[in-house]
N, C-alpha and C positions, 0 to 999 in steps of 0.2 A: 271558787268563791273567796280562800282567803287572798288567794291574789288580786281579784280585784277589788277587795279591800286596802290592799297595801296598795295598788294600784292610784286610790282613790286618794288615801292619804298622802301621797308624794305628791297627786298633781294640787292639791288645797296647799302643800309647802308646809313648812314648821310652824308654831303658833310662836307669835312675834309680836306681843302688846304692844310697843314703841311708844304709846303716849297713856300708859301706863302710870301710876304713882307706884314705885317700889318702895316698900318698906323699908327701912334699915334696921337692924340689928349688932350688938355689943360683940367684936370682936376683936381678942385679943387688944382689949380697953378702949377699941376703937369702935364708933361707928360704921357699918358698912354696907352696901345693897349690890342686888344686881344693874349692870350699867347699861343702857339700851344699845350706847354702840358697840358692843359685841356682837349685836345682830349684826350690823355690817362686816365684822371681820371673821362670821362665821356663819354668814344667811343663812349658806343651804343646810344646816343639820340643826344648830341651835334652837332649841325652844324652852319655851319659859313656862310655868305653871301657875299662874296667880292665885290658886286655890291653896298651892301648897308652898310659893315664895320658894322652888326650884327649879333647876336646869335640867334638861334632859336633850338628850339627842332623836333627834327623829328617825336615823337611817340605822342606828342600833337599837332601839324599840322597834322597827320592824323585822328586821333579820340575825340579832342576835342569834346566836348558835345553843347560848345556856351556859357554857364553859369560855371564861375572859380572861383577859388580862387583870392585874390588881389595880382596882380605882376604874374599872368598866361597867363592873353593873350600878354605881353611883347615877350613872348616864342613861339607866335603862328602865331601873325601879325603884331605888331608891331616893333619888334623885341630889343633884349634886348645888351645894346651898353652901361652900364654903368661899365667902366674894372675896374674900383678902387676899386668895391663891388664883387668879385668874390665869397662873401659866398651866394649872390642871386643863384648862381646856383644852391648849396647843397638844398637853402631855397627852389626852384623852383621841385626837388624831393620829401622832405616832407617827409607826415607821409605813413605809409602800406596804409590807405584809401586817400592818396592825390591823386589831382585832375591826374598828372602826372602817380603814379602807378597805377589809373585807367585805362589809355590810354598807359600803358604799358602791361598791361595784356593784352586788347585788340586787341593789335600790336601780343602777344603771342598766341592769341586764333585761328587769323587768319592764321598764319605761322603752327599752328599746324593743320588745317584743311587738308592743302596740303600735310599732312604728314601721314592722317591715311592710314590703311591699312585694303582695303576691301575685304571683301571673298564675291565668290556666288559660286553657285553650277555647276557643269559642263554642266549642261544638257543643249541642244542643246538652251530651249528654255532662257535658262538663258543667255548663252555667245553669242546670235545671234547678228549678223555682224549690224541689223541695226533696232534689236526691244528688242533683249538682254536688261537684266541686267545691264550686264556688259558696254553697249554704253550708257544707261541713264545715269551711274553714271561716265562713262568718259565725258560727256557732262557736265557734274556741276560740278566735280575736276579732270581737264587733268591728273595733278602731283599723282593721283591715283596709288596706288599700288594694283594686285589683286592675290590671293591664293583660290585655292578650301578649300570649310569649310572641318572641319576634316571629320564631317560626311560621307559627299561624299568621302573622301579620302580612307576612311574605307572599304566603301560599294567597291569600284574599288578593293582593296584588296582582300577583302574576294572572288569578283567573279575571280581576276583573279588565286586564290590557287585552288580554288574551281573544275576550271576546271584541273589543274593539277595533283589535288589530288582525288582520288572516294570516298575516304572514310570521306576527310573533305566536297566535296560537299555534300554525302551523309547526314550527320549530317545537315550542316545547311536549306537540305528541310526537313528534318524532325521536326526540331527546326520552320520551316517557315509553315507547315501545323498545327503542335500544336497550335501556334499563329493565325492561320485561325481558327480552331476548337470552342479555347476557347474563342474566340475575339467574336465570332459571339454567344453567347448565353450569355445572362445576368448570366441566373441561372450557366453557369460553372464557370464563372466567378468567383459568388461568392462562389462556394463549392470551387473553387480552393484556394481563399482567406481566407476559413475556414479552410481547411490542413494547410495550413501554417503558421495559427497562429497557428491550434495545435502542429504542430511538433516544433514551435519556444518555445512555453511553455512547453514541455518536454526535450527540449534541456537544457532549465533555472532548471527546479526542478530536473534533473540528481547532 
């Protein structure tokens, strides 16, 4: 559940007034506000509060850990209202390992869950309507995509030439009784695995 709540809030994007009146307020003898185009130089996480005339981050309001760097949970719950210092926000991104691109990845790891693409196999008992496979895994990601594995795709193939054709059917039960034959005795097995290195070593000293 809280997943796809965070799930839900990534795909709506960060709250971005843009045509917004921002207040200004006395700082440091100056007037000053928040500026809309910082949404541009920071879309994906920046959002604004109009309730409270603050910044926060979207991708550390969901995945924050609790324990931050200094000037991180300004971004999370406090919210960060200081316009005169706009390089806080750059600061508030950081390094590859800051606190932020950890809870960016994060945010990435989730969004790409709803995005894999699962195969199963056709058979009846795999795509069944309510013990399937294929309904377990739409029960843990709706947003699920599904493809028969090649495998099966193959096997569909071959049977459907198979019957159109006598001669390729013919072949592949012959190919399919040899496989019975030798499968089912160790020792042919291995005499079959001893031709074949020899013929692979005559092949090499020709």
């Amino acid at each position: 559940m809280i997943k796809q709540v965070c799930r839900a809030y990534l795909l709506k994007g960060p709250c971005q007034p843009r045509n917004h009146d921002f207040p200004q307020k006395i700082e440091a003898n100056r007037k000053r506000k928040f500026v809309s185009a910082w949404f541009d130089e920071f879309k994906m996480w920046l959002e604004y509060s109009i309730a409270k005339d603050d910044a926060f981050c979207l991708y550390c309001y969901l995945f924050s850990s609790g324990s931050s760097e200094k000037g991180h949970d300004a971004f999370i719950s406090g919210g960060f209202n200081t316009w005169r210092k706009k390089d806080r926000l750059r600061d508030h991104v950081g390094e590859v390992n800051s606190d932020h691109n950890k809870c960016r990845l994060a945010c990435q790891d989730l969004m790409n869950q709803a995005q894999h693409i699962e195969g199963y196999d056709g058979a009846s008992n795999m795509r069944g309507e309510f013990s399937g496979l294929k309904t377990l895994i739409l029960k843990r990601n709706p947003n699920a995509y599904y493809v028969n594995c090649f495998a099966h795709q193959l096997q569909l193939t071959i049977v459907v030439v198979s019957k159109k054709h006598i001669i390729v059917g013919s072949f592949f039960n012959t190919i399919s009784r040899l496989c019975n034959v030798v499968g089912g005795s160790c020792k042919r097995r291995d005499m079959l695995r001893e031709n074949l290195k020899s013929e692979d070593y005559g092949r090499h000293c020709k």
